[in-house]
N, C-alpha and C positions, 0 to 999 in steps of 0.2 A: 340251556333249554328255554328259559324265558326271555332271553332276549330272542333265541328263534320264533318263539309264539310274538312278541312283540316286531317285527319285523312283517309277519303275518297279517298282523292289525293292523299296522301302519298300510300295506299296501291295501287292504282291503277299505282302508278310510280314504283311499286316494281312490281309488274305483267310485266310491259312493260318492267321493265330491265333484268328480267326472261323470255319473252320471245324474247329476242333479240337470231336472228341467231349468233353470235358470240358474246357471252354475257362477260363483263369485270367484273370481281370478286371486281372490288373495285368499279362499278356502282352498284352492286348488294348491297353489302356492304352498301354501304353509304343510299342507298335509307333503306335497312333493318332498319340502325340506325334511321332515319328520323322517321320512321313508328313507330317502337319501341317508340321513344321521344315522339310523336304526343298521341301516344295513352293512353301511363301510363297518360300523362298530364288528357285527356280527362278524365280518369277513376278515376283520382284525383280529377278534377273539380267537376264531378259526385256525390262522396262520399261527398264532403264537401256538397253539397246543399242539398243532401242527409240528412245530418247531422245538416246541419240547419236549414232545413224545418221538423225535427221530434224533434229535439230540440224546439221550437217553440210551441208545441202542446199541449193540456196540456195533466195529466198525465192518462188520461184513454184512450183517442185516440194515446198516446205513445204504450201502454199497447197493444191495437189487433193490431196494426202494427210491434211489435215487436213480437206477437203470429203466425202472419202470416210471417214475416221474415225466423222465428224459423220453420214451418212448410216447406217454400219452398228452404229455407239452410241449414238448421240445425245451421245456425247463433246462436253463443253462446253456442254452447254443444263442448265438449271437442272430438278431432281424435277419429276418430276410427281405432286399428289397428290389420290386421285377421293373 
């Protein structure tokens, strides 16, 4: 949860250093990095609980949650390219 609230901050301090009347390319910068950092973390954190909360399951409720992945991603099927 706090990394979600700090991920929140971080974009809301990249807003504020974009909209500064005289905005400083390396406030911008920096804050970008922040945000970038904060967020892969978040979506990492994600994935793993993710990943261990369906690891955990057994194997027939693994089974429709991964049919239902598969339907709203296409999770697990190979690119497609036109």
């Amino acid at each position: 949860k706090s990394l979600r609230q700090a991920v929140r901050a971080s974009r809301q301090a990249l807003r504020d250093a974009l909209n500064e009347t005289d905005i400083d390319p390396s406030s911008v910068e920096a804050a970008l990095s922040k945000h970038i950092e904060l967020s892969n973390a978040y979506k990492s954190a994600s994935q793993r609980a993710l990943v261990d909360t369906i690891t955990s399951m057994p194997a027939e409720d693994r089974q429709h949650i991964m049919k239902r992945l598969r339907r709203a991603t296409r999770f697990g099927e190979p690119p497609h390219h036109d």
